[in-house]
C-alpha positions, 0 to 999 in steps of 0.5 A: 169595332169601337174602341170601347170594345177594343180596350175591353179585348186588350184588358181580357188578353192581359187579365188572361196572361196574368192568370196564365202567369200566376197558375204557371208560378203557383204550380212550379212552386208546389212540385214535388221534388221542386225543379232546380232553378234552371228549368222553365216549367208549363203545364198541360192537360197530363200535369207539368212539364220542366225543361233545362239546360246546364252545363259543367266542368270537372277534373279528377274524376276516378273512372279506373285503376290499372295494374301498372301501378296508376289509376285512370282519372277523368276530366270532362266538360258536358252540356246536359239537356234535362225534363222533367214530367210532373203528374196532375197532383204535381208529383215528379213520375219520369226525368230524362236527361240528355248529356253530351261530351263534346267531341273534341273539347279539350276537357274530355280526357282520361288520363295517368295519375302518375304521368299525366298521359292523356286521351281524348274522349266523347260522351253522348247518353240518354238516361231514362228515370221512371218513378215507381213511387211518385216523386221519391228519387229513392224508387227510381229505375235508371235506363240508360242508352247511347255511348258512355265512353268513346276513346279513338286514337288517330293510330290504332284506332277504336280503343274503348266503346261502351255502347249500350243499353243498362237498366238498374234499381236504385239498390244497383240491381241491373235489370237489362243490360245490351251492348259492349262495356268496357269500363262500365265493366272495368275491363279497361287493359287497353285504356291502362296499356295506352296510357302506360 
């Protein structure tokens, strides 16, 4: 191969990189609803696919009250792993988001709001958007599977479990639900009895 050819096949390599890179970039721009910024988006043959990263710390979230006169508060640091997939019209039709609360990160507690008495907790769900609208958030239903809450103390141990399957509306209409809830219900009496 001469080097007439060979510069000819590095020039077509990059023209075609920089088309790849220019469709890439002009397609993330016109999704609807566009991706957060921490997404990196590529299309394929269905449409566009968005995947991220992100995480984030909290404190003072309201998870319950207890008849003991105090209510439950929550901190709590997650890692969430999120995608999003874009139909061929660039329309958002399916999200689905991993969130994980590390087992054992010093963040993770419910705790007393009078007496600051604390437990430690893990969190390791999946949630399943489906759009019945194409990339209208308002015409989602949520599917969510794993465990949403588990509290373990080192002398009674398994103190709370939600382990479950829930499906709802966006109106909050559950559709199915499986699996043992304990705060998602609101039956938190041994949480509140450990924490009194």
């Amino acid at each position: 191969m001469n080097s007439k050819n060979v510069v000819f096949l590095l020039l077509a390599g990059v023209l075609l990189l920089y088309q790849t890179a220019w469709s890439h970039t002009k397609n993330s721009a016109a999704l609807i609803p566009p991706p957060a910024d921490f997404y990196s988006c590529r299309t394929t043959g269905n449409g566009t696919v968005c995947q991220g990263k992100v995480t984030n710390v909290y404190s003072g979230g309201m998870a319950s009250s207890c008849p003991q006169g105090f209510n439950i508060l929550e901190n709590g640091y997650f890692e969430e792993t999120a995608t999003r997939y874009y139909d061929r019209n660039g329309y958002l039709v399916q999200r689905v988001l991993h969130v994980i609360y590390p087992v054992g990160d010093v963040h993770n507690v419910l705790y007393n709001s009078r007496t600051g008495k604390a437990v430690v907790y893990t969190t390791d769900v999946i949630e399943t958007d489906s759009f019945s609208i194409p990339g209208n958030f308002n015409s989602i239903t949520a599917r969510f599977t794993g465990n949403l809450y588990m509290v373990s103390l080192p002398a009674t141990g398994m103190l709370v479990e939600d382990v479950s399957i829930l499906a709802a509306t966006p109106s909050g209409d559950i559709l199915d639900v499986h699996g043992t809830k304990v705060l998602l219900a609101g039956e938190a009496a041994n949480l509140c009895n450990a924490l009194g």
